[in-house]
N, CA and C atoms as an extended XYZ file, in Angstrom:
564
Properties=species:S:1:pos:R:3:atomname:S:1:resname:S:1:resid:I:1 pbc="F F F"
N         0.839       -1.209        0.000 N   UNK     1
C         0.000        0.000        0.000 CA  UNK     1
C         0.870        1.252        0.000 C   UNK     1
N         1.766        1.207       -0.840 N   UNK     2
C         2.594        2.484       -0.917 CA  UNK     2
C         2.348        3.617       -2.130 C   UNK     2
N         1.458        3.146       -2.661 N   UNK     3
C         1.248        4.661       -3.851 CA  UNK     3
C         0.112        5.224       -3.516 C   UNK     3
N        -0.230        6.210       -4.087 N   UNK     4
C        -1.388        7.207       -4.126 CA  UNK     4
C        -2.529        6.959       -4.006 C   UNK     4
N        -2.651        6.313       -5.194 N   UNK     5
C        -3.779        5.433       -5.287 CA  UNK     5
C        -4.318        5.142       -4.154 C   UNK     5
N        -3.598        4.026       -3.784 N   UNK     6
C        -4.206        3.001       -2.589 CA  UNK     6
C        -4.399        4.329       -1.628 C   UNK     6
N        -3.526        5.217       -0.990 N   UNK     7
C        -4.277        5.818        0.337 CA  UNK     7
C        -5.439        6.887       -0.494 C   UNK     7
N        -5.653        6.726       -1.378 N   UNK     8
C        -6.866        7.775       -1.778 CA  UNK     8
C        -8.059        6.863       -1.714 C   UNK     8
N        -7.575        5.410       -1.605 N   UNK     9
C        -9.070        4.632       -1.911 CA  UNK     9
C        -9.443        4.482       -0.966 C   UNK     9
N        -8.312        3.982        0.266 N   UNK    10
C        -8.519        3.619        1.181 CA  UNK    10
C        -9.027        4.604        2.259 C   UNK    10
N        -8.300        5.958        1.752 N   UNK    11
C        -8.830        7.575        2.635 CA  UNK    11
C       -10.491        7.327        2.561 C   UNK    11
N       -10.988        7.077        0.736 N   UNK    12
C       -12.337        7.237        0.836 CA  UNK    12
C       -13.349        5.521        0.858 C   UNK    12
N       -12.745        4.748        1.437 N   UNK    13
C       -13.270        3.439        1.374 CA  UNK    13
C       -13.588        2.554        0.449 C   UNK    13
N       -12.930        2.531       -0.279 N   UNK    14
C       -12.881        1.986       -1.856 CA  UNK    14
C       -12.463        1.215       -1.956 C   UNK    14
N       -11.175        0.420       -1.059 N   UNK    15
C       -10.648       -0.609       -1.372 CA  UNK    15
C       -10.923       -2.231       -1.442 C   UNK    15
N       -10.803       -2.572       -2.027 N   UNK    16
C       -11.325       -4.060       -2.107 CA  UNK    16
C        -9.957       -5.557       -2.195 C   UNK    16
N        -8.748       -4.964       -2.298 N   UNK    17
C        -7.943       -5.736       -2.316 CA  UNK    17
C        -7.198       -5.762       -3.282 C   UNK    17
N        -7.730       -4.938       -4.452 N   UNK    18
C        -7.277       -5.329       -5.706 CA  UNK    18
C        -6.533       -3.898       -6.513 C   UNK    18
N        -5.065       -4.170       -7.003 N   UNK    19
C        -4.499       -3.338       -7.316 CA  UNK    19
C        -4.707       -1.787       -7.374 C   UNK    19
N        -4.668       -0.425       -7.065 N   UNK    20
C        -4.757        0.600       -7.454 CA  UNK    20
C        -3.808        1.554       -8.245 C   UNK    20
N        -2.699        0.281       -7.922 N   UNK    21
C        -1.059        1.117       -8.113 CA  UNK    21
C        -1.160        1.324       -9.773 C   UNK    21
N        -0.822        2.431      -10.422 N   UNK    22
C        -0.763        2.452      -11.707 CA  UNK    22
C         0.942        2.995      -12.107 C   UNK    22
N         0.806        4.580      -11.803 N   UNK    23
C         2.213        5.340      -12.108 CA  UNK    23
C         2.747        5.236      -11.288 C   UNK    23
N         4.118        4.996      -11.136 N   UNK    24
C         5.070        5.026      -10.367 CA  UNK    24
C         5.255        6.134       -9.904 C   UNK    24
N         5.448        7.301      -10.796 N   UNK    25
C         5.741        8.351      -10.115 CA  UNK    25
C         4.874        9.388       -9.165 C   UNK    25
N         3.613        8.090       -8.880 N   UNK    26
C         2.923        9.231       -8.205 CA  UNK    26
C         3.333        8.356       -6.789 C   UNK    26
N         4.205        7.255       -6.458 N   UNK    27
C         4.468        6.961       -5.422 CA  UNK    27
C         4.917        7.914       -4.023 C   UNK    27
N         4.600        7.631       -3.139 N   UNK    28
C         4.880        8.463       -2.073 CA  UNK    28
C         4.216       10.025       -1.980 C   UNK    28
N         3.362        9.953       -2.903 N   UNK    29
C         2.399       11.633       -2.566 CA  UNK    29
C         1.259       11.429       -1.858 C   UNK    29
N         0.982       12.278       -0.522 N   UNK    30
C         0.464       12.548       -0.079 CA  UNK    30
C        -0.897       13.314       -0.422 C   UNK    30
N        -2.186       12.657       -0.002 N   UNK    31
C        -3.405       13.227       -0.624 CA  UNK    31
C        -3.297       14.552       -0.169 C   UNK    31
N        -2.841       15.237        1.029 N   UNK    32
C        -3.209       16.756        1.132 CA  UNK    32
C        -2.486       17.584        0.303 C   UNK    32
N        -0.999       17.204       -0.617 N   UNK    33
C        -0.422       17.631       -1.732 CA  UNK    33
C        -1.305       18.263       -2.912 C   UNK    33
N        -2.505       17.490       -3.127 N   UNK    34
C        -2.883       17.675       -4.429 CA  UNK    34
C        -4.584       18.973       -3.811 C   UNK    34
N        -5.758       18.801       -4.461 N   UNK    35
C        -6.758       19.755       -4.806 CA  UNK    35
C        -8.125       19.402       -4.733 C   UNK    35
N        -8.908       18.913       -4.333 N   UNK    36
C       -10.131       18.479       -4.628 CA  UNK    36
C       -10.945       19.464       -5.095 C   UNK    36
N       -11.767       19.165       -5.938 N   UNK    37
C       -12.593       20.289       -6.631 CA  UNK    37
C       -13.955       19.095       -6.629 C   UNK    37
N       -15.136       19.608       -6.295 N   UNK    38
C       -16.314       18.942       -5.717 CA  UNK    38
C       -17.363       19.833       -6.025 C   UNK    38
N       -18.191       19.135       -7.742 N   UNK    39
C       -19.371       19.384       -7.920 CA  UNK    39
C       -20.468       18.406       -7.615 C   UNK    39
N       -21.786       18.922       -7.077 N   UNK    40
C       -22.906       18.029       -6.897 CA  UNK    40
C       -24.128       18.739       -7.640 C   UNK    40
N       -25.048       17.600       -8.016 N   UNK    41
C       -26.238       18.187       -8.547 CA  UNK    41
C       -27.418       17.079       -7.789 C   UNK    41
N       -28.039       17.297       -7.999 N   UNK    42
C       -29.596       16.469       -7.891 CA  UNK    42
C       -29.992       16.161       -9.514 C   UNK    42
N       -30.164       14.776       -9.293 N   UNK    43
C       -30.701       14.411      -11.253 CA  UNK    43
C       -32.131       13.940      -10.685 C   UNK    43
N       -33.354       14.154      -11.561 N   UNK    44
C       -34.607       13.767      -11.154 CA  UNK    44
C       -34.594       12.063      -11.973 C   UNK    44
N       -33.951       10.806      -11.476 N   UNK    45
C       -34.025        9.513      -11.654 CA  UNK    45
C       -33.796        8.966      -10.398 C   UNK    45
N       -33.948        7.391      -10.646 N   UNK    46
C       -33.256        6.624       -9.533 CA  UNK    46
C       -31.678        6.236       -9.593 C   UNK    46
N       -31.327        5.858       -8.755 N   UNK    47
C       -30.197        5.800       -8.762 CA  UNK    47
C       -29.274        4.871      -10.112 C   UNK    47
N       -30.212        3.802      -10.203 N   UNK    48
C       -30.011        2.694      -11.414 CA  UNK    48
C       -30.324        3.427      -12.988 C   UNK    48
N       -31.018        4.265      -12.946 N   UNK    49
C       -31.033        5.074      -14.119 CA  UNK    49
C       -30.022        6.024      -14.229 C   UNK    49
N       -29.182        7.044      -13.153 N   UNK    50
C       -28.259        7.842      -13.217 CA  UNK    50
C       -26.974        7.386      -13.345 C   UNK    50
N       -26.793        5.870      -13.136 N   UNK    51
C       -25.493        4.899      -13.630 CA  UNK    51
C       -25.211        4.701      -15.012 C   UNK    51
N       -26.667        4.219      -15.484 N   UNK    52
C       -26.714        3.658      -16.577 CA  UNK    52
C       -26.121        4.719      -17.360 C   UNK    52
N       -26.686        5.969      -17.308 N   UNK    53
C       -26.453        7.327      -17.647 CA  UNK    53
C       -25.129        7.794      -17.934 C   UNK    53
N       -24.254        7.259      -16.809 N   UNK    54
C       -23.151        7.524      -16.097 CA  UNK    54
C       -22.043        6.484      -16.748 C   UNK    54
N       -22.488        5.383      -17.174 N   UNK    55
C       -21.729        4.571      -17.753 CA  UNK    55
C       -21.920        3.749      -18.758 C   UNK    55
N       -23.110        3.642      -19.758 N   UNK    56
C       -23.248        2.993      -20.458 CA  UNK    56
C       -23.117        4.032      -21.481 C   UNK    56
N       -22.025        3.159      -22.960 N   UNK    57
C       -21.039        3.630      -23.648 CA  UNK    57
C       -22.160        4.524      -24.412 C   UNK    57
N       -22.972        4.317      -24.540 N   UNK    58
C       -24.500        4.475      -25.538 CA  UNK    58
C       -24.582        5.963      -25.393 C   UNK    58
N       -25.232        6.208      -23.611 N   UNK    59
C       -24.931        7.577      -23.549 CA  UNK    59
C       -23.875        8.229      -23.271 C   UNK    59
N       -22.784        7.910      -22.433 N   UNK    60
C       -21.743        8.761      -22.871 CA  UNK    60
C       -21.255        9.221      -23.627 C   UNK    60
N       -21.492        9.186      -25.516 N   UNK    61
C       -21.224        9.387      -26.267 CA  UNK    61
C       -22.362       10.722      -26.574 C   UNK    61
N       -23.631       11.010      -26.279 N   UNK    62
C       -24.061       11.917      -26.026 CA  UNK    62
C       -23.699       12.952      -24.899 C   UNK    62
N       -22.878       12.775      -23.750 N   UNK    63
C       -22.621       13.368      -23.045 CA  UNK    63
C       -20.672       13.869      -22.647 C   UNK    63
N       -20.301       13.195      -23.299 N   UNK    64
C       -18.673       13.252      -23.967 CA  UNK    64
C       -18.209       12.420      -24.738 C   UNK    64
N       -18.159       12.651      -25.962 N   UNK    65
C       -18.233       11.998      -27.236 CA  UNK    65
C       -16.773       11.898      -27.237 C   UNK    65
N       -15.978       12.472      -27.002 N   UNK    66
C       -14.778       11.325      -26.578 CA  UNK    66
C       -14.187       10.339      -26.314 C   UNK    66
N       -15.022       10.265      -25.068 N   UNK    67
C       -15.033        8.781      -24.014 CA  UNK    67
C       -15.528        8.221      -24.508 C   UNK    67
N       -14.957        6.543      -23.902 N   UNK    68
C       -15.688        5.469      -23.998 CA  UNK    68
C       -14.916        4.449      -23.472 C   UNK    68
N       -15.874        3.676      -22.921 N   UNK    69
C       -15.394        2.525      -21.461 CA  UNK    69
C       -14.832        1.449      -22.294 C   UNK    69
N       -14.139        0.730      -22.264 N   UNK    70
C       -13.204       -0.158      -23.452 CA  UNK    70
C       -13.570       -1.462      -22.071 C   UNK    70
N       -13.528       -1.377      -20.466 N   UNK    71
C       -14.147       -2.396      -19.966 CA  UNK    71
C       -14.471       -1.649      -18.258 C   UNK    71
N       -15.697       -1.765      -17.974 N   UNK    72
C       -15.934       -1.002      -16.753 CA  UNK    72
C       -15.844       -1.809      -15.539 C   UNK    72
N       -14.837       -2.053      -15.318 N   UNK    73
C       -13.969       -2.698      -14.015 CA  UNK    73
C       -12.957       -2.184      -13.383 C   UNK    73
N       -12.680       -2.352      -12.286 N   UNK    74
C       -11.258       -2.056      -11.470 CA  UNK    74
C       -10.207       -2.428      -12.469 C   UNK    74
N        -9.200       -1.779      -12.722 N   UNK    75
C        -8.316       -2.345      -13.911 CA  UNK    75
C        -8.884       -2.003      -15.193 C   UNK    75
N        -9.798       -2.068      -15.124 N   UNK    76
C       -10.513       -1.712      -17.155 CA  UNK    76
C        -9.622       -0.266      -17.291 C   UNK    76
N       -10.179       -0.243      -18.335 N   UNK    77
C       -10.112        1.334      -19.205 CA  UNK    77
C       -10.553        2.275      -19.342 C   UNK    77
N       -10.446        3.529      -19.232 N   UNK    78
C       -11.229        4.059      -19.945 CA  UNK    78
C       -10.983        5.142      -21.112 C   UNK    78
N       -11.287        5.034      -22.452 N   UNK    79
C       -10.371        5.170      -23.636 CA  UNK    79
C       -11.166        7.137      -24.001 C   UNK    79
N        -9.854        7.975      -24.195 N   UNK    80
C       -10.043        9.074      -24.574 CA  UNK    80
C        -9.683        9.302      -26.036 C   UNK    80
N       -10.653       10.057      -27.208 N   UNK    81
C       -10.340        9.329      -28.895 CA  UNK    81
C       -10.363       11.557      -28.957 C   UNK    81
N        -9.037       12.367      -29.123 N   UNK    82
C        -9.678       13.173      -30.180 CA  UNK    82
C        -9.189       13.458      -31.009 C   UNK    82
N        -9.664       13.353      -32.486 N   UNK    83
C        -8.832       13.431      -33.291 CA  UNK    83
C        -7.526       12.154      -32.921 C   UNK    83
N        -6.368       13.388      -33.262 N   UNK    84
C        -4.938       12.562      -33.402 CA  UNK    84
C        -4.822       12.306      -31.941 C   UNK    84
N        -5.484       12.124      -30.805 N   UNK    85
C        -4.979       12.185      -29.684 CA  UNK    85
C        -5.642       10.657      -28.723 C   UNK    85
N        -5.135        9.840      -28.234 N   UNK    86
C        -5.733        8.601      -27.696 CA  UNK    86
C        -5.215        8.430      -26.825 C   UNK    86
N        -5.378        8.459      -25.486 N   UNK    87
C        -5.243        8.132      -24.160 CA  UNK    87
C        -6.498        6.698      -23.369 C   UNK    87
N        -5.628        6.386      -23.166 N   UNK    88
C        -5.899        5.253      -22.065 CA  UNK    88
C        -5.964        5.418      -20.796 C   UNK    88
N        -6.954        5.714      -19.710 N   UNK    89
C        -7.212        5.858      -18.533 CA  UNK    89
C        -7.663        4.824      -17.650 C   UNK    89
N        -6.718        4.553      -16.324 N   UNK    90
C        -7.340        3.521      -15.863 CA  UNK    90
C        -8.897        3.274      -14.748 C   UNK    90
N        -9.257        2.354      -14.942 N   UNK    91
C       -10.356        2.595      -13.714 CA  UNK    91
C       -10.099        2.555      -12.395 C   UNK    91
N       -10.275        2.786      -11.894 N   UNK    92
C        -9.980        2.521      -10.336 CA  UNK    92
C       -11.049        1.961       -9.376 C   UNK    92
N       -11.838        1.939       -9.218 N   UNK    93
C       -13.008        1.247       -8.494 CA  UNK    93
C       -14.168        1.618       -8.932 C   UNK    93
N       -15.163        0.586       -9.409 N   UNK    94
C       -16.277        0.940       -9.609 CA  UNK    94
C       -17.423       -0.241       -8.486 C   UNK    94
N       -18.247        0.578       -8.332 N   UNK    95
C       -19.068       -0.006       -7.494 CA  UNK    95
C       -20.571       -0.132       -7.604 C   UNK    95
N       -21.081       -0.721       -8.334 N   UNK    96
C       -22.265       -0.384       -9.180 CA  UNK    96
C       -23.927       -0.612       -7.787 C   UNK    96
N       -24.593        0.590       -7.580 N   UNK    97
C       -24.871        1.819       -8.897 CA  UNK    97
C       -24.406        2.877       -8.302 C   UNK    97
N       -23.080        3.013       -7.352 N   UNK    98
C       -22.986        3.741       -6.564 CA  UNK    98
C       -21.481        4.620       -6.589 C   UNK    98
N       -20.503        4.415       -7.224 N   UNK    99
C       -19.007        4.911       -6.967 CA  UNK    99
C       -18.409        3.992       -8.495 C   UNK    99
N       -17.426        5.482       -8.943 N   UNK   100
C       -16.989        5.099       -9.979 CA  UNK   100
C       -15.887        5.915       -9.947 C   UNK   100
N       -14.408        5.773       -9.795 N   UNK   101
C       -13.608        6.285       -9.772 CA  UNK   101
C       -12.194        5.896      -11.004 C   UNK   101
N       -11.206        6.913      -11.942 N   UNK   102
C       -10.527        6.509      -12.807 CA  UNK   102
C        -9.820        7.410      -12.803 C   UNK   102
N        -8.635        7.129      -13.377 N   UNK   103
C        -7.514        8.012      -13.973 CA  UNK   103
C        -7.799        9.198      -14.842 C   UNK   103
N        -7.100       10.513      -14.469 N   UNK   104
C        -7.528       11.714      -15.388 CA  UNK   104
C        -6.204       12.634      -15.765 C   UNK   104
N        -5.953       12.279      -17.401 N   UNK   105
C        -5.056       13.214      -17.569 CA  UNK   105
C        -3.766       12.317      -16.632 C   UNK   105
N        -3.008       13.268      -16.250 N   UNK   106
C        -1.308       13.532      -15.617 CA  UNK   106
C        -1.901       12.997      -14.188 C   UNK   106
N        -1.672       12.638      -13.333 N   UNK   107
C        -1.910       12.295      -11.935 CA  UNK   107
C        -3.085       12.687      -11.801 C   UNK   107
N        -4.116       12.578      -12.208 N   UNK   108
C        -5.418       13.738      -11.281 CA  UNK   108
C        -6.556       12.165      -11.515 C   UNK   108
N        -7.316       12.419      -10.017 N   UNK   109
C        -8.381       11.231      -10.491 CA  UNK   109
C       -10.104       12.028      -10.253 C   UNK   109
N       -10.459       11.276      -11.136 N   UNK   110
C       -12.520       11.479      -11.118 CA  UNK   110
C       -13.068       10.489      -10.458 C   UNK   110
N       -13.564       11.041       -9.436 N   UNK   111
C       -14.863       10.007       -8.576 CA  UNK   111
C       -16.208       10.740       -8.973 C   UNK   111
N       -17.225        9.597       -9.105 N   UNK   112
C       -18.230        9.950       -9.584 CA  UNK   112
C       -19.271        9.091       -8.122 C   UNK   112
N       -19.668        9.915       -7.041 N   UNK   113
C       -20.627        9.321       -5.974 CA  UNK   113
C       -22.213        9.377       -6.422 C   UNK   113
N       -22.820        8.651       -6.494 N   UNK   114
C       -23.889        8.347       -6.610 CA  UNK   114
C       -25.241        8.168       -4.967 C   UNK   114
N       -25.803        8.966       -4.871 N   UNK   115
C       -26.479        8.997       -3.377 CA  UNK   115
C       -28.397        8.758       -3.701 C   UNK   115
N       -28.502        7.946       -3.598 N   UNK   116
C       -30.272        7.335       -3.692 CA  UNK   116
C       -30.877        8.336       -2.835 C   UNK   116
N       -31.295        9.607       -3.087 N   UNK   117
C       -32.302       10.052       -1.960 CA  UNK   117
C       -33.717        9.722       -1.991 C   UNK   117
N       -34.137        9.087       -2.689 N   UNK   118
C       -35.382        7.915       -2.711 CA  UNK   118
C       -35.426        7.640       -4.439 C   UNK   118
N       -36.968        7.107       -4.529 N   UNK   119
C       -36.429        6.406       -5.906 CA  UNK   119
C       -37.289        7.394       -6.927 C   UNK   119
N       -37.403        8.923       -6.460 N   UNK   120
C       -37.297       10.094       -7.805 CA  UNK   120
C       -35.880       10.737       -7.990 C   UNK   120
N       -35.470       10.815       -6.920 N   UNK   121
C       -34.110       11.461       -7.149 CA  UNK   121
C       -32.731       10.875       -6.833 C   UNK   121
N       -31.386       11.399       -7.073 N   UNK   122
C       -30.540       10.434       -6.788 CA  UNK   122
C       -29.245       12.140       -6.777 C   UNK   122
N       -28.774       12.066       -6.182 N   UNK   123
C       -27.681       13.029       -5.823 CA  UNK   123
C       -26.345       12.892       -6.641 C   UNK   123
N       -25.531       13.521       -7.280 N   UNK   124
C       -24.281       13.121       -8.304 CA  UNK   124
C       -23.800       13.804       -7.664 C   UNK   124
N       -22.397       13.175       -7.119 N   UNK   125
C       -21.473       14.148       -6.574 CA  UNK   125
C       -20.096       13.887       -7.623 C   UNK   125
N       -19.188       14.924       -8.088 N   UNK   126
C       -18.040       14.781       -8.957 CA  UNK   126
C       -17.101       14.961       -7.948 C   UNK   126
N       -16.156       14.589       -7.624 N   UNK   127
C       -14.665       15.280       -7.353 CA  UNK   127
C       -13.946       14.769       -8.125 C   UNK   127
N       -13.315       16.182       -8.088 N   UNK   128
C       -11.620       15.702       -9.180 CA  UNK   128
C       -10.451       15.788       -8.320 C   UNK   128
N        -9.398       15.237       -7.901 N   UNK   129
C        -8.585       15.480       -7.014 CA  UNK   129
C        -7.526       15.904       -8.262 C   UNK   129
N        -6.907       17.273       -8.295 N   UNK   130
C        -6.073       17.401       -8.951 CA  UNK   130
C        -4.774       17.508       -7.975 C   UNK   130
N        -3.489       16.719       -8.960 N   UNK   131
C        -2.192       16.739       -8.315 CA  UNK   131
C        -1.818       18.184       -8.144 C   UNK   131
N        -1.344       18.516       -9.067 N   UNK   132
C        -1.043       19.705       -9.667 CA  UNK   132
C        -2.227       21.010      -10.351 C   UNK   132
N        -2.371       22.092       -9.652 N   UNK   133
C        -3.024       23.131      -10.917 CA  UNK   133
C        -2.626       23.696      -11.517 C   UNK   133
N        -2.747       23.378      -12.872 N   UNK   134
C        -2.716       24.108      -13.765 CA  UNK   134
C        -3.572       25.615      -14.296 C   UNK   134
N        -2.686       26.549      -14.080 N   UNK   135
C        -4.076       27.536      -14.040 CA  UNK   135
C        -4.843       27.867      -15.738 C   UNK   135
N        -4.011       27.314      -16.355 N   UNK   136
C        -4.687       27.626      -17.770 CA  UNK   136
C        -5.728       26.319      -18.204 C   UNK   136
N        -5.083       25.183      -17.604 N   UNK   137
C        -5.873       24.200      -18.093 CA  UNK   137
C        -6.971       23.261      -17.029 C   UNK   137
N        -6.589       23.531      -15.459 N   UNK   138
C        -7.073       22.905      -14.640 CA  UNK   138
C        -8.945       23.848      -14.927 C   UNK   138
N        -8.797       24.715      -15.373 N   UNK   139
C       -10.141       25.472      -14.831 CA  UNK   139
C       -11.148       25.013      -16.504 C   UNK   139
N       -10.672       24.918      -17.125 N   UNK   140
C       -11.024       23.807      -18.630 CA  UNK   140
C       -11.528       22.919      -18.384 C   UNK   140
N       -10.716       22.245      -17.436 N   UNK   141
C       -10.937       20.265      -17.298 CA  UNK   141
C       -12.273       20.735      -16.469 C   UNK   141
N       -12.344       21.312      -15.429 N   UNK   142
C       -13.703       21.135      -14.758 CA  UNK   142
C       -14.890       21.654      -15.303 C   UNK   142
N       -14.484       23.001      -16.337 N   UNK   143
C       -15.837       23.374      -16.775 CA  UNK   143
C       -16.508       22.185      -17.454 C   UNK   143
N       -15.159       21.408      -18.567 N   UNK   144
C       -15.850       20.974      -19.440 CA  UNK   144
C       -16.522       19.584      -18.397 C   UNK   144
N       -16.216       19.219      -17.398 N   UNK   145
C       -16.840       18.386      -16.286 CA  UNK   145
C       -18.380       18.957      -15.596 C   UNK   145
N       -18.325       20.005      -15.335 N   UNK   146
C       -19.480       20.972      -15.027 CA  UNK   146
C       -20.293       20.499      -16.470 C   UNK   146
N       -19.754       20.628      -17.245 N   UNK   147
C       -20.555       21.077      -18.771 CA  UNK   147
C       -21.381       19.469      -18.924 C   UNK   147
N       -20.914       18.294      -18.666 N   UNK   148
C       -20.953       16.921      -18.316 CA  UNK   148
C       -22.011       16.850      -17.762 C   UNK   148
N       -22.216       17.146      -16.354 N   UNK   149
C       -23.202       17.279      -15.611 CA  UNK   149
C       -24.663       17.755      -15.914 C   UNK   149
N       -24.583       18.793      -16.639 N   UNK   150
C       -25.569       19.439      -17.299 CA  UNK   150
C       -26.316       18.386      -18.184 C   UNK   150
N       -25.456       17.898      -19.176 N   UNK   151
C       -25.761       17.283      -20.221 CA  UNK   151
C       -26.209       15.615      -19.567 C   UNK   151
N       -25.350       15.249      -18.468 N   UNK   152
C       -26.270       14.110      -18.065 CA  UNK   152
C       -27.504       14.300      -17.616 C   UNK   152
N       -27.702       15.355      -16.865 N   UNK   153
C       -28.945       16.271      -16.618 CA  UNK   153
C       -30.336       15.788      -17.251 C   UNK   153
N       -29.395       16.752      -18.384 N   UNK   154
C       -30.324       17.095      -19.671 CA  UNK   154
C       -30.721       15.440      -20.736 C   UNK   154
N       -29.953       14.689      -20.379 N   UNK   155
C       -30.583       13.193      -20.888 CA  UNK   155
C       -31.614       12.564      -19.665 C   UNK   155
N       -31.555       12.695      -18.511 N   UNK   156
C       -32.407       11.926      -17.655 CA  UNK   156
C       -33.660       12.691      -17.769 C   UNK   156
N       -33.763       14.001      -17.964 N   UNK   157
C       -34.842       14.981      -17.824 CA  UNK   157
C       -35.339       14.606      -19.721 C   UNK   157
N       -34.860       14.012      -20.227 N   UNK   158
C       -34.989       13.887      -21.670 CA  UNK   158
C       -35.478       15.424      -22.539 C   UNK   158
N       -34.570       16.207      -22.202 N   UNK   159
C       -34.406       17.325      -22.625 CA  UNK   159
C       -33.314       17.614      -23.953 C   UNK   159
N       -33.054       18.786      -24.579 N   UNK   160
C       -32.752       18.506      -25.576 CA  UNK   160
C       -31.140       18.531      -24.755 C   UNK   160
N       -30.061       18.294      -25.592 N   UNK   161
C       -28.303       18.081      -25.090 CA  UNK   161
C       -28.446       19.879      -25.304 C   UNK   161
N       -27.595       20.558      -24.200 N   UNK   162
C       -27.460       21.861      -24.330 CA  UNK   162
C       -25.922       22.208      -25.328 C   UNK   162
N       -26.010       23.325      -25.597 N   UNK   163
C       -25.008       23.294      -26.500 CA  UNK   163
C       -23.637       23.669      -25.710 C   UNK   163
N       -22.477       23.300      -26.311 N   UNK   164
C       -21.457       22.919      -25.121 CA  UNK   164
C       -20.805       24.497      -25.187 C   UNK   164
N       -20.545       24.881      -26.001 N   UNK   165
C       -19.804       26.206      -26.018 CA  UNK   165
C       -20.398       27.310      -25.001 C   UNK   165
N       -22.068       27.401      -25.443 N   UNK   166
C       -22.784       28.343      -24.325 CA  UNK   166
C       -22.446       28.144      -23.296 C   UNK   166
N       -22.652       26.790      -22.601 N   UNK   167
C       -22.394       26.547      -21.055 CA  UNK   167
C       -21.024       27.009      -21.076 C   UNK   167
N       -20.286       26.899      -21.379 N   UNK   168
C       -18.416       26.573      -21.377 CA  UNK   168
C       -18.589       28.031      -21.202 C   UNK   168
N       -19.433       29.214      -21.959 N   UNK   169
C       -19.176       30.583      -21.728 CA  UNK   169
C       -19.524       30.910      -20.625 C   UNK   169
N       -20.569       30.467      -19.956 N   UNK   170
C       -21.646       30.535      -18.866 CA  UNK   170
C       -20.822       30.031      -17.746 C   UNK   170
N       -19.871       29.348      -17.669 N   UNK   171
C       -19.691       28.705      -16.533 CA  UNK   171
C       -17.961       29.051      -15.816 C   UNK   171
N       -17.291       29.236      -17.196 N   UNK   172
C       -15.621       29.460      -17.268 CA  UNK   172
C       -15.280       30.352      -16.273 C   UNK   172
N       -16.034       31.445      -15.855 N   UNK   173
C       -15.309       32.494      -15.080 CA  UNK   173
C       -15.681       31.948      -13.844 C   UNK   173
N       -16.683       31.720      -13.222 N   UNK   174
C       -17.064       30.812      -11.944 CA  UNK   174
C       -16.185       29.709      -11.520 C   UNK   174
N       -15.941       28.703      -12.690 N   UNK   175
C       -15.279       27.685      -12.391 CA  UNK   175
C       -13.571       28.024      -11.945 C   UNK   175
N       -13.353       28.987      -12.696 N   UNK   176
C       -11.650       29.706      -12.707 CA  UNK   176
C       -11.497       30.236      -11.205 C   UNK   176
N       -12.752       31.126      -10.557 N   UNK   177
C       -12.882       31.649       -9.193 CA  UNK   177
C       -12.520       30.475       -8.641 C   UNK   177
N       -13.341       29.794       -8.930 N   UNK   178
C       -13.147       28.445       -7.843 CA  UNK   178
C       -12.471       27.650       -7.680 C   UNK   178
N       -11.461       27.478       -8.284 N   UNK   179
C       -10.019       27.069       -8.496 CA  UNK   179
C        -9.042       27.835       -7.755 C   UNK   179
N        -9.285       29.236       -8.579 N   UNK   180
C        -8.071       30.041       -7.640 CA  UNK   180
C        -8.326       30.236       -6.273 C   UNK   180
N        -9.377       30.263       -5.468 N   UNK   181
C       -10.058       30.088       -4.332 CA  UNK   181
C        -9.144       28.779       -3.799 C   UNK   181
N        -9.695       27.509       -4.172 N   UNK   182
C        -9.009       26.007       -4.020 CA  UNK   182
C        -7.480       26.595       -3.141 C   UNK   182
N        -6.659       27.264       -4.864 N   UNK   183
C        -5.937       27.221       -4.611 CA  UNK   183
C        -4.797       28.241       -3.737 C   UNK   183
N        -5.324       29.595       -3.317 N   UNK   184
C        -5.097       30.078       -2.597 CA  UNK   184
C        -4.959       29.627       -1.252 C   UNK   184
N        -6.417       28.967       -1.142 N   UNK   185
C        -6.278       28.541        0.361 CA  UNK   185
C        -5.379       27.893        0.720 C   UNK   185
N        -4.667       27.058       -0.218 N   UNK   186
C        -3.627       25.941        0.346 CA  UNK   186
C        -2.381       26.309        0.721 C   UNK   186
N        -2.643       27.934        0.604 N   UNK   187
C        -1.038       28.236        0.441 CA  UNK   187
C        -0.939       29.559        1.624 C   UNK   187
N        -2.412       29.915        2.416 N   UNK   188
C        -1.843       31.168        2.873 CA  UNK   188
C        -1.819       30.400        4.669 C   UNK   188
């Protein structure tokens, strides 16, 4: 139990026995090193509908047409396509219909909590634990994560997909506050 991984799973109860270790070089970092950034919404489904949502390749392709789960297990994949660009991300624990956690980018991981508050609604919580911020690109990765949210939203409510640029305008300067906020605090 010496890499990152493992005390991040084990910090949030995730562990099951089975490998977390991926990069080496994130050995020996300490979770208070890095950033958590923590969006929640309320989706009007049950919890088994906001998974499906959440992980079946079908809609994610309406909701980040990028992605796509190559195998949704501890150890699986999860495959990033743009253009000339293909990344391989690993999973890290999934727990069905409830916790879904994977590799993001350079050291940074996505948990996706899932909370049943009865069977109209179901609570989505995001965190991203970033290693490092990036101030040009860390406040990107979450809008376009914010922007995610919306759009899973907007499929359970069977509404139309909102258009991504508007939100991305709508949301960029908020999300940037809230970063530099993050990251101020850690430092005064």
């Amino acid at each position: 139990m010496d890499s990152h991984k493992d005390e991040h799973a084990l910090e949030h109860g995730h562990d099951h026995g089975h490998d977390h270790h991926h990069h080496s070089e994130l050995d020996d970092l300490h979770h208070n090193q890095g950033t958590d950034i923590v969006l929640q919404g309320e989706l009007n489904a049950n919890i088994e509908r906001v998974w499906e949502v959440l992980t079946s390749n079908e809609y994610v392709k309406q909701w980040f047409p990028e992605l796509e789960y190559e195998s949704l297990k501890a150890g699986g994949n999860l495959m990033f396509n743009s253009g000339d660009m293909h990344l391989d991300m690993m999973i890290y624990d999934v727990e069905v219909p409830s916790h879904l956690s994977f590799e993001w980018g350079e050291g940074n991981i996505v948990t996706f909590d899932l909370v049943s508050n009865d069977d109209l609604t179901t609570q989505l919580n995001y965190t991203q634990w970033i290693y490092h911020i990036d101030e040009e690109h860390s406040p990107k990765d979450v809008t376009g994560w914010l922007i995610c949210m919306q759009k899973i939203a907007a499929i359970i409510d069977n509404k139309p997909i909102p258009d991504t640029m508007e939100l991305y305008n709508e949301y960029y300067d908020e999300v940037e506050q809230l970063i530099k906020q993050q990251t101020s605090a850690e430092f005064e």
